[in-house]
N, C-alpha and C positions, 0 to 999 in steps of 0.2 A: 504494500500500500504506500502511496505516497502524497503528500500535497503538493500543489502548485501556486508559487506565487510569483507573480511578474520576474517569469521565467526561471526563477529558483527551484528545484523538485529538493523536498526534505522524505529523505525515506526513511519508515519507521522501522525500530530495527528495534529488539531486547536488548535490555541493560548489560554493560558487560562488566563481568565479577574484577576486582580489585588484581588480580593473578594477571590474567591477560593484560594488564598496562606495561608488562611487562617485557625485554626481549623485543621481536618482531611488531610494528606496529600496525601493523594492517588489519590484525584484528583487533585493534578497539581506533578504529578509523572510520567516520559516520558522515561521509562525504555530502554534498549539496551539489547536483550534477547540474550547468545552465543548460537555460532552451529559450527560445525568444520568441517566447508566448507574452500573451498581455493579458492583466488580471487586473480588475477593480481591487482595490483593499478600504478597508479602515481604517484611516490616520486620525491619530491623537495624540494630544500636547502632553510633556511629562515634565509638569514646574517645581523647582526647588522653591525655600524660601532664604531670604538673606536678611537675617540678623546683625552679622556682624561689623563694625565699622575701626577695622584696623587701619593706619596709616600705611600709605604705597609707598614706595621708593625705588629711584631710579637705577640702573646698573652699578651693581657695585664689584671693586672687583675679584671677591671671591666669589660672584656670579658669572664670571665670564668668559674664559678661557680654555681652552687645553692646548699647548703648544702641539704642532702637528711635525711629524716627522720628516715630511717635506719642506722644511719651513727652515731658512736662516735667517734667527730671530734679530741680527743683526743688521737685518736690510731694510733700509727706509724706504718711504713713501716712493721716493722720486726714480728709487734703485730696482723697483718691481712693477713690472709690469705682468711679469709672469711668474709662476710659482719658481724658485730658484731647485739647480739642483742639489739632493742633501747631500752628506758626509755620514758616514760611519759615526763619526765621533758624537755628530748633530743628534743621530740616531742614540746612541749608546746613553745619552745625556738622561734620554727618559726615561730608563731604566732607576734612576739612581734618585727621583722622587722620596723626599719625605711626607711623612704625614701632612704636614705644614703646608709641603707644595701640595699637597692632595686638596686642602682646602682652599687654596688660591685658585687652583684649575678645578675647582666642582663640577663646572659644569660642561658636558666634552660632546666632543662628538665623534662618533661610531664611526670612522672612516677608516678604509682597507690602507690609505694613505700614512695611520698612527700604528706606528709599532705597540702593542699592547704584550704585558706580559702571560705567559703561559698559554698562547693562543688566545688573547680573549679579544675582544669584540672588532672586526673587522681585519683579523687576519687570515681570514678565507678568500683564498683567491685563487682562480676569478671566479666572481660573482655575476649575476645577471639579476637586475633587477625585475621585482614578482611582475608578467604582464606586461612587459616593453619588449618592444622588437630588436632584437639583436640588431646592430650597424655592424654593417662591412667598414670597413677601417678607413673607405675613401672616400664617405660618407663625414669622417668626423674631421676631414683633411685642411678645410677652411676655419682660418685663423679667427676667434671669436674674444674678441675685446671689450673692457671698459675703461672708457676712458678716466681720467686722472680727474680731482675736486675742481682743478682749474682756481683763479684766485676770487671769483663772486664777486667781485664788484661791476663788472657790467649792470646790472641793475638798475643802478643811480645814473647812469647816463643816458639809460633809456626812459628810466621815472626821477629826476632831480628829486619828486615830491620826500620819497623814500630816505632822502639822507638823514631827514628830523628820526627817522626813527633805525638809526646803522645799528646803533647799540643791538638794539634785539636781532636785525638779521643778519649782523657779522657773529653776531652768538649763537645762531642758526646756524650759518654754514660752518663752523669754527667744530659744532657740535657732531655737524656731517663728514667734515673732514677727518676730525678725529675717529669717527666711527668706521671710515674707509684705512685710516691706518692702521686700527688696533685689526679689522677682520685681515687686512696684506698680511699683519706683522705672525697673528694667529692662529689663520686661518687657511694663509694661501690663498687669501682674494676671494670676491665675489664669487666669482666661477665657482671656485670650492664649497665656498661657504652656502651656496643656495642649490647643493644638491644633497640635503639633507636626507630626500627620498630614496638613494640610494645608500644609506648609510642608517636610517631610523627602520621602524618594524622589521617587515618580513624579506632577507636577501638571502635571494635563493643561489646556491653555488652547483658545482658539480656532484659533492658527495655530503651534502648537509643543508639542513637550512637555518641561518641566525636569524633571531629575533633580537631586537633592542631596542630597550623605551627609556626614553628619558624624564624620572619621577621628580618633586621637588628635593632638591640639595639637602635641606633637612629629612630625607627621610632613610639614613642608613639604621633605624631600627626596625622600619618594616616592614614585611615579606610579601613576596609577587609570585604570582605563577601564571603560566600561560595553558589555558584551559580552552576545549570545546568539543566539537565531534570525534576528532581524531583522539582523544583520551578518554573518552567517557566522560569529560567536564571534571575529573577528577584534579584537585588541589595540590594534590601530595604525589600526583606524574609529573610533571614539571614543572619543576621550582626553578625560580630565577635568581640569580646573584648580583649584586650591586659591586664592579668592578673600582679600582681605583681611582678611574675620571669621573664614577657617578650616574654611571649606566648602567640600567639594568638588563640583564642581557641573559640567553639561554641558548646552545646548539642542539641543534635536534636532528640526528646521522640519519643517512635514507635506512630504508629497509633492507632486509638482508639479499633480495631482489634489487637493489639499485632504485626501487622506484622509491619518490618522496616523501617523508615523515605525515607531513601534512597533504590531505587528499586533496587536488584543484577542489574550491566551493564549499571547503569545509567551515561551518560553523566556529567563531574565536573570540576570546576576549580574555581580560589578564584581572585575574582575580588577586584583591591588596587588603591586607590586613594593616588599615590606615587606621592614624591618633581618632580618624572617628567613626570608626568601628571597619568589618569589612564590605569591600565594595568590588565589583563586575562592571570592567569597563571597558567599551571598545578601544582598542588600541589609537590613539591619536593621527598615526600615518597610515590607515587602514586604506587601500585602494578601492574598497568595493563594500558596500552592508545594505543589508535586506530586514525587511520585515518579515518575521514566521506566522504561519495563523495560527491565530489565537493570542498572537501576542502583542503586546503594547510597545517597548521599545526594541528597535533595529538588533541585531546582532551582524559581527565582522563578520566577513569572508575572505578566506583566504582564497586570493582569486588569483593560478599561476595556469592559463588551460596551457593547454598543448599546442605545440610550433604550430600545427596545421588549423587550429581553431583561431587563431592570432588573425588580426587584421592589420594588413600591410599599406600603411600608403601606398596609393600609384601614383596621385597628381601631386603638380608642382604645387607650393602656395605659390596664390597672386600677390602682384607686388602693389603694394601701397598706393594707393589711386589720387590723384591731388586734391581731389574733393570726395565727401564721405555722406553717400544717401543712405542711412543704415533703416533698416526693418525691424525694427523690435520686438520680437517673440518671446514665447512660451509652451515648450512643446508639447506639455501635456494636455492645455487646454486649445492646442490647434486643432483642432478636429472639429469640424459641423454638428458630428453626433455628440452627446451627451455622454461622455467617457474620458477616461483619460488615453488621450494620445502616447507614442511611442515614436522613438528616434528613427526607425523604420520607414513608418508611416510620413512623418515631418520630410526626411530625406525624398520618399519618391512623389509625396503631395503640393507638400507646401514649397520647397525649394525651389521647383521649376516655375511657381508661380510668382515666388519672389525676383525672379529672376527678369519672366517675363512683364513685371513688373516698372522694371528699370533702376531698382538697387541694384546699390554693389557691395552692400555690404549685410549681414544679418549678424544682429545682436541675439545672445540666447540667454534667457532667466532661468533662474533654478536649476541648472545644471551641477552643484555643489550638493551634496546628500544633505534633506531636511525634511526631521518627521515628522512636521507637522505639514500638508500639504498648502494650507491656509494662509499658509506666511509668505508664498507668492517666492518662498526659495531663500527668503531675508533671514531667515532662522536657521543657521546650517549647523548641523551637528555633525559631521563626518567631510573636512575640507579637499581633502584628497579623493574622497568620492563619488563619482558621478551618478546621478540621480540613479536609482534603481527604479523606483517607479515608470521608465520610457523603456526599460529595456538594459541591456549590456553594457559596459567599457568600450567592444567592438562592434556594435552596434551605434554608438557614439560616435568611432571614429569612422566608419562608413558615411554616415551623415554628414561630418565635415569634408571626409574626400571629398564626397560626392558635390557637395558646397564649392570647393576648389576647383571641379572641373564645369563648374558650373560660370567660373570667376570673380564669387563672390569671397572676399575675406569672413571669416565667423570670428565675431568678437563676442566674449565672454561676458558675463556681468558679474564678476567678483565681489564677493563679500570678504572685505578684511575690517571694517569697520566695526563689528560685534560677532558675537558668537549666542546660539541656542543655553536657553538657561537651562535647558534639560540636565539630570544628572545621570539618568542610566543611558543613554546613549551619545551623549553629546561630551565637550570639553569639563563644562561645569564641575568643580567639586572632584576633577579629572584623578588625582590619589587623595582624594580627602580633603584638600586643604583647598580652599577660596583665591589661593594666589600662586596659584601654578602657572597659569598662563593671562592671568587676568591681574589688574588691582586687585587687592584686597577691598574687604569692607564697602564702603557706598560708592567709593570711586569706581567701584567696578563691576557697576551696577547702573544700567539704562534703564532708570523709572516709568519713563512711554513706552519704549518698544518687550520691558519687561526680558530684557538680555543682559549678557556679561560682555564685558568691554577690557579689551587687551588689553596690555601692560606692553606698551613700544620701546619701553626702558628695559626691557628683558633681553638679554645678549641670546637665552633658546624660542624666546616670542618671533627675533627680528628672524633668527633659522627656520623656523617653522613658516611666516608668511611669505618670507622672500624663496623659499624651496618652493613652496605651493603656488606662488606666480610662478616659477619655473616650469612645474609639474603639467599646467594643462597646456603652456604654449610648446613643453618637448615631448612629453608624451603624445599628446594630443593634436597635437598642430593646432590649436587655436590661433588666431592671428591679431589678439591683442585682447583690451581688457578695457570694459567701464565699470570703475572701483565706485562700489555703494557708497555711499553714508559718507562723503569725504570732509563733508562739514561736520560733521559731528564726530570726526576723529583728532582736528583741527583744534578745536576750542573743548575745554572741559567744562560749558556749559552745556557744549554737543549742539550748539544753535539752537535748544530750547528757548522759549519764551525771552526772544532776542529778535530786537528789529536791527538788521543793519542800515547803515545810513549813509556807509561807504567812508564815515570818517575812519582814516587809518589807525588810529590808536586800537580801535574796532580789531584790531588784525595781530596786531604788533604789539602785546602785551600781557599782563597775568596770566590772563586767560585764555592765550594763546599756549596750548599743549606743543609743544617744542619739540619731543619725541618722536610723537606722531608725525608732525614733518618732516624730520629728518629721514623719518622708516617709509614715506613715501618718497621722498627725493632718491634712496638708495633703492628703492623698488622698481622706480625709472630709469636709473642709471643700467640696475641691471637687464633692464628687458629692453631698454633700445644699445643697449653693447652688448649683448646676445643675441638679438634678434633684431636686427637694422629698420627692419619693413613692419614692425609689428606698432600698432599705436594705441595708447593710452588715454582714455577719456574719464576724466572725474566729473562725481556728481557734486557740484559744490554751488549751494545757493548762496553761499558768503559776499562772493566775488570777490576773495583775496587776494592782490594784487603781487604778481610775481608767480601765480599760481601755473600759466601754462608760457613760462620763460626755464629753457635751460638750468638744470642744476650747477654747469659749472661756471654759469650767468650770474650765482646765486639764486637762480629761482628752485622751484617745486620739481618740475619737469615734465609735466601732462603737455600731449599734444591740443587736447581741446579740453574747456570746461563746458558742461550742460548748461545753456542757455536757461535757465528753472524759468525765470520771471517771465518769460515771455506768456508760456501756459498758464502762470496765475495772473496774467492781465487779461488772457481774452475769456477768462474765465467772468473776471470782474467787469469788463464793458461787455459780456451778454447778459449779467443781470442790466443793464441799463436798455431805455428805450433809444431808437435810431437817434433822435436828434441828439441824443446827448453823447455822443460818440463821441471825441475829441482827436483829429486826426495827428496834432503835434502828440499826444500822450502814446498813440499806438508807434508813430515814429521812433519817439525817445527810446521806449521800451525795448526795439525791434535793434537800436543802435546801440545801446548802452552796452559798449563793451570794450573791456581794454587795450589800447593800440600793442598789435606785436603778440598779440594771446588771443590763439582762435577759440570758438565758438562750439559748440552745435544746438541748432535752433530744432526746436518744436514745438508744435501749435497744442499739440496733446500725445501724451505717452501713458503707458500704466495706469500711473499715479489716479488720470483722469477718467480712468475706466472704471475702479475699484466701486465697490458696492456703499453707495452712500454721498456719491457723485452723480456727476452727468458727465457723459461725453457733448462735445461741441454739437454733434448731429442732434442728441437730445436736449440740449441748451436751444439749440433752434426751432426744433419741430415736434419736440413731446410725444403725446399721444397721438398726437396725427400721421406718425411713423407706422402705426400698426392698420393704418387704411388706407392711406392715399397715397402709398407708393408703388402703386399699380400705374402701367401705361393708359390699360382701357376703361379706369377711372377718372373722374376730374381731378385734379388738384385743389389744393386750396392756398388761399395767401399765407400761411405759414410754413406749409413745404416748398412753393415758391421763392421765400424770403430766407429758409435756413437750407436750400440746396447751393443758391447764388450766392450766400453766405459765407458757407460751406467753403467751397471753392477757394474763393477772394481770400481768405484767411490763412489757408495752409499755401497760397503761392506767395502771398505778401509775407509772409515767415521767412517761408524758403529765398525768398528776394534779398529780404535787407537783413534777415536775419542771426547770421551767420557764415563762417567757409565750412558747416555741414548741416546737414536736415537730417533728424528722428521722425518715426511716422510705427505708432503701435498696429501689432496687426488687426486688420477690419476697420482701422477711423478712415485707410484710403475709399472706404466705401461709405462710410456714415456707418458704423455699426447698430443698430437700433437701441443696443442695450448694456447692461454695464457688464461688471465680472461680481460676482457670487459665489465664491466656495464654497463646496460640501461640507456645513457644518452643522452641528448640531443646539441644541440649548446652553447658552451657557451662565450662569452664577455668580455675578460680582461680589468682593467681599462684603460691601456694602448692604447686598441682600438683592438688590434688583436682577433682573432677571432678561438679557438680550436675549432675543428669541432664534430658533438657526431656523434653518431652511428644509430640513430634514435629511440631510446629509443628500442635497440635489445635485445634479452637475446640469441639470438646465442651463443655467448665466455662466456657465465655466467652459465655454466653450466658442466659437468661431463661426460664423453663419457664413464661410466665404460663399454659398451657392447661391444668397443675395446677390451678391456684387457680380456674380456671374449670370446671372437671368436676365435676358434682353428685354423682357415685359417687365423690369421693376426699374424704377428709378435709381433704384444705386447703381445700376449698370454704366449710368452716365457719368456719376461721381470718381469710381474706379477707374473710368478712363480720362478722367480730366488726372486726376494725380497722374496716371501712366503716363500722357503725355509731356506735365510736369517734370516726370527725373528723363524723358526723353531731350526736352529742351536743354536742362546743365547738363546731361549728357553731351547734347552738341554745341553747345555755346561756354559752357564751364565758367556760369555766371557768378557760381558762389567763394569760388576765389580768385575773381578779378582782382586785380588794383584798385581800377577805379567805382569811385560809388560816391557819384551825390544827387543829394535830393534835392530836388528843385522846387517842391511845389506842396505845400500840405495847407489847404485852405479847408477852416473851419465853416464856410458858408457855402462851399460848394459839394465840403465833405469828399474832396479831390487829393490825391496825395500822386506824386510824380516822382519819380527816381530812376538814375541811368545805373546799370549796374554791368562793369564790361562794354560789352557795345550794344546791350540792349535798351530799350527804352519801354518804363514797367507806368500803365497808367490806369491808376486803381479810382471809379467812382463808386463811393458808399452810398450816395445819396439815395435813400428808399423811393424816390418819386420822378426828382428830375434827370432827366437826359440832356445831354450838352451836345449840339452841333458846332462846328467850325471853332473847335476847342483847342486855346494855343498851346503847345507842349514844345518846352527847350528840348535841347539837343546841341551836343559837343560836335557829332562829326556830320557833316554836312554828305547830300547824297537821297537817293531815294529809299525807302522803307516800307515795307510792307510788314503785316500782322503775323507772326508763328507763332501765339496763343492767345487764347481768348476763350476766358469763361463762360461767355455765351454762346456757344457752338450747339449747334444741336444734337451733335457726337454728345456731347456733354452736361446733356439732359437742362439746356439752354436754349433761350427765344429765336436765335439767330439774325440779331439785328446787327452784325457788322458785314460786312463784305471783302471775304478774304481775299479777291481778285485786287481789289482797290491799289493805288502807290499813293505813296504820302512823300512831297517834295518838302526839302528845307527849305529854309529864305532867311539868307544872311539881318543878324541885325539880333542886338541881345534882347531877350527875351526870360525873366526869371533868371536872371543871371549865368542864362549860357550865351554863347554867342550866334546861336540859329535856333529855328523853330519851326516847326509843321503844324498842322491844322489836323484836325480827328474829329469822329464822331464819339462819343462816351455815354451809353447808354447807362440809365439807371442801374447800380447792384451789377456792376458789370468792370471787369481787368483785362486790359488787353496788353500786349509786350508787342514788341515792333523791334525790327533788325533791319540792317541795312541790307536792300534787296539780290545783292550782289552775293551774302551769308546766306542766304534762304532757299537752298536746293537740296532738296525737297521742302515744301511748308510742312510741320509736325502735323496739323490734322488730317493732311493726306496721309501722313505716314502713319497715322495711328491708326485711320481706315482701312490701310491697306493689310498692316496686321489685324485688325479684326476679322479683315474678309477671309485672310489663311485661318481663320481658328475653328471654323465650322458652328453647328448653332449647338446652344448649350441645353444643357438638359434640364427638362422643365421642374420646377421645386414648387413647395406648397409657402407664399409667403408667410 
């Protein structure tokens, strides 16, 4: 007999007697065989509470170190670029440890690189790490660098503003540079230092496999074992030993067969007789954890399959695009049906539609293990492993192949901002104590989102985040990263009930977490000097300045920060009525953003989908969504006014708003309705009582066969966004140079702006239409229209005429020096190119793919 859970088979087997753990392991081996099935489950939350309010402190340095065997501790900053080679003597040195030095280097790490005595942790070689594809050696031939702190003062010559406040950011970079010397001096460099993954948990060798976890410093009284199917969970088969650098560690010989101690899929976790009391906890670097039925929290997997089960990249990654139209998903709730989706399914469904979309890039949520499904991915409790609920590790990477030959980049949405408060399967409470990877006491503790919050001051916190950035961009080929929560890593008020107001002190003070920036700045360093092509997008609604400048600039080092404001302004002008729009305020908003530090703009993401919101389409058109967006029905002036809407909003974004565009999946279409988790009743302490939904997946899900039904009106909204990333596709307007606005009249509710050599002319006005309307213009020449929200492609009136030419005439006008004449219909945006750029017009082109697509299959709206 066996169960089946999102693709896990647990086969039930009799107990085996205390005798058998002994000798041959095969018999008390209770393997977990994969298959890549998809199964619904039952997720549910498993909350500690937090009592305690101990003071945190920063690295200290018997928290820091284990001199490494490859390492000449006497080589400075400027002397190492590369790990040096060792000496005998260098080597012989370690040996000769006192206790003293024992507790100066407590805290070490596992690497085949450190001579340890008596064989112990990481002198097995060679190794293969659990679940990675062996490289051919000509594979790893290309030189992979990071570059040097550089001296950080570029900064101030780019912002003068900045100098009022050098103290705090020369103490910043002064904190980073140091932290790049001590990891050279200790570690062997970044390189080294962020492949913790092959040096922490399960490495598999030729005739053994080590285990090693690293517990807190204080905890050489007490006792670990490594426990699960393969032992009959038995405590007293294998016991762990805490070695002299502070690792606790165990070998486990193959079988008398050669085959491995531990069976592919087997069931694990490390049983600790911790100061408070004992405790079963998934291994920290666990690659892979499933939920069992019947049970509440995840259990490891030891996930090592076989060469021939392994998935092999075939395609190249794409290289880095100048502009970035990303797609931002979810793969479990991609699916039309009422289910949770699978990596699979996303790979042959959704990707070619993303594609045929006109992104080039797809962002993916929740991809980090988190048991609670609710948390939308933001609650992760297992950081090295990829959701099990979609499916496989290789199943995963199929999806991104498949992404790459598709040549879209997959960027990640990492959560290093917080961690799952859970205690049985998450970090929390990870050997008992509250500050193993986290603050202690309150500090380490997010009272809104009800999580544990890192400890960036931690010399094995920064190994552990900067290996796990590692981990999905080389394991996985991910092709870059939007880091959650980046303001609230930033400041230890976490952005809580905190208006900013852009004055700098805002930035540059108390309350500026120091750590945390420096552990981002080195997390940039390392993934654009390992990874050239891979790019980094933070979520920071702060707008702290220096954030996406160069670390060895002195800045942060993010290629772009998320645009937030934009989404919570047009959030705030659709509670208002038309006239009271304000065209400078939507400008401001759409512009406000730091010279030299890119963007990415969106009109709406997630955020604005979640349950207790509205999306833009339902800020527009409400109830009248569920009637009248039918062809062979009337309309009504409300779907009229939030399709035209609609439109006008997300290309006016994408125009001024940044050098990239976010776009969550389904708002390209108007999605009708929000997002809903399968959840159930829940209990405030308080006593009240939020009511669930009955654990539905109704709202958890993706209506893409709306936006594909030629009889519904989202079919036209879909193809106005298409058209949309087809335009910067051929014009590559969002990182021009040039960009001015010409023209933002309050009375005619007109906003004008050249952006490159196009020319964007947005009328809001709900009533009036304007003839022989003057619009500036830099470059002189004829111009013709390649977009226009009123198309009737585009589920629009069709009052322009895209044969027309539009001639300049010298002579300034709004402060250009030419200017053409237009029609500008009411609730209507049209963009104009010089006619000479316009072969093909985009509506032709978007016609003419529609006619290759054949007709779509009829849906029930």
């Amino acid at each position: 007999m066996v169960y089946t859970i999102s693709g896990i088979r647990f086969p039930v087997v009799p107990p085996l007697n205390a005798s058998s753990l002994r000798g041959d392991r095969r018999a008390a081996s209770l393997p977990v065989f994969l298959r890549k099935n998809n199964f619904s489950r039952k997720i549910l939350a498993v909350k500690s509470s937090h009592d305690s309010d101990s003071p945190s402190s920063a690295i200290a340095e018997s928290d820091k170190v284990l001199i490494p065997q490859d390492q000449d501790n006497s080589a400075s900053l400027t002397d190492q670029l590369e790990t040096p080679v060792i000496t005998s003597e260098d080597a012989h040195n370690l040996e000769d440890l006192t206790m003293e030095d024992e507790d100066k280097y407590s805290i070490s790490e596992a690497d085949s690189s450190y001579r340890q005595i008596e064989g112990g942790l990481g002198s097995v070689l060679p190794t293969v790490s659990v679940g990675k594809n062996v490289k051919i050696p000509s594979d790893e031939a290309k030189p992979k660098t990071i570059p040097r702190p550089g001296t950080g003062q570029k900064i101030y010559e780019i912002d003068p503003s900045l100098l009022a406040h050098r103290g705090h950011l020369d103490f910043r970079f002064g904190q980073y540079k140091r932290l790049h010397d001590e990891i050279n001096k200790h570690e062997g460099g970044l390189d080294t230092f962020s492949r913790g993954y092959e040096k922490f948990g399960f490495i598999r060798s030729l005739e053994k496999i080590l285990f090693g976890s690293m517990l807190s410093s204080g905890s050489a009284s007490m006792s670990a074992a490594l426990i699960g199917d393969f032992n009959n969970w038995n405590s007293n088969a294998d016991v762990m030993t805490r070695n002299e650098f502070g690792v606790w560690e165990i070998f486990l010989p193959n079988n008398v067969d050669g085959s491995p101690p531990i069976p592919h899929g087997s069931r694990v976790k490390i049983r600790m007789d911790t100061p408070s009391g004992v405790k079963d906890s998934i291994p920290a670097w666990i690659k892979f954890s499933v939920q069992a039925p019947g049970e509440i929290p995840y259990s490891g997997i030891y996930y090592d399959p076989p060469e021939e089960e392994k998935y092999v990249f075939k395609r190249p990654q794409p290289k880095r695009p100048k502009s970035l139209r990303i797609y931002e998903s979810h793969v479990g709730m991609s699916s039309p049906e009422p289910k949770i989706n699978t990596y699979a399914n996303f790979r042959d469904d959704v990707l070619p539609r993303i594609k045929k979309l006109g992104y080039n890039a797809v962002q993916i949520m929740a991809i980090q293990e988190h048991s609670y499904y609710a948390s939308f991915g933001y609650h992760v409790t297992n950081f090295f492993a990829p959701s099990s609920r979609f499916g496989t590790p290789e199943d995963l990477k199929s999806l991104i192949d498949k992404a790459h030959e598709l040549g879209l980049l997959v960027l990640m949405d990492i959560v290093h901002s917080h961690s799952s408060n859970n205690t049985l399967d998450g970090l929390n409470m990870f050997d008992g104590t509250d500050g193993h990877y986290f603050h202690p006491g309150s500090r380490g503790y997010h009272w809104m989102w009800d999580s544990r919050l890192f400890n960036y001051g931690s010399w094995e916190v920064l190994r552990y985040l900067l290996s796990n950035a590692r981990w999905w961009l080389d394991e996985y080929k991910f092709d870059g990263f939007r880091f959650d929560g980046v303001t609230s890593m930033m400041y230890t008020h976490h952005g809580l009930q905190v208006a900013f107001t852009g004055n700098y002190s805002e930035y540059f003070g108390m309350a500026t977490d120091v750590d945390a920036v420096v552990y981002l700045m080195l997390a940039n360093d390392l993934i654009h000097g390992l990874f050239p092509e891979a790019v980094t997008i933070g979520e920071d609604v702060s707008g702290m300045p220096t954030f996406c400048l160069p670390t060895q600039d002195g800045g942060v080092g993010f290629d772009y920060r998320l645009q937030m404001a934009i989404a919570d302004k047009w959030i705030e002008i659709l509670k208002k009525q038309d006239e009271d729009w304000k065209m400078g305020d939507i400008v401001h908003t759409l512009t406000n953003r730091r010279w030299l530090e890119k963007c990415v703009s969106y009109a709406e993401s997630h955020d604005q989908a979640l349950v207790g919101d509205k999306t833009i389409a339902f800020w527009l058109m409400d109830k009248d969504m569920y009637d009248f967006m039918a062809l062979d029905r009337p309309s009504t002036p409300r779907i009229d006014r939030g399709i035209a809407l609609h439109k006008m909003i997300r290309l006016i974004t994408m125009g001024l708003g940044g050098e990239g565009y976010l776009n969550f999946m389904g708002n390209e279409f108007g999605h009708p309705e929000w997002i809903d988790f399968p959840r159930g009743e829940q209990q405030l302490p308080d006593g009240s009582v939020i009511p669930g939904n009955n654990y539905s997946y109704d709202k958890c899900r993706r209506r893409f066969d709306l936006g594909d039904a030629d009889y519904l009106r989202y079919r036209g909204m879909q193809e106005f966004d298409r058209a949309m990333q087809l335009l910067e596709e051929k014009f590559g307007f969002m990182t021009a140079e040039h960009q001015y606005i010409s023209r933002k009249n309050e009375g005619d509710k007109v906003i004008i702006f050249e952006r490159g050599n196009l020319v964007f002319v947005f009328n809001f006005h709900w009533n009036n239409s304007y003839s022989d309307y003057r619009v500036g213009c830099s470059t002189p020449g004829k111009y013709k229209i390649v977009l226009d929200t009123d198309d009737a492609l585009f589920g629009g009136f069709n009052r322009l005429n895209h044969s027309a030419e539009y001639f300049t005439s010298e002579g300034w006008y709004d402060d250009r020096p030419r200017s053409f004449l237009v029609y500008a219909p009411s609730r209507t945006a049209a963009v104009y190119a010089i006619a000479d750029d316009v072969e093909p017009a985009l509506p032709d082109e978007v016609e003419s793919a529609l006619a290759d697509e054949g007709e779509p299959e009829a849906v029930d709206p």
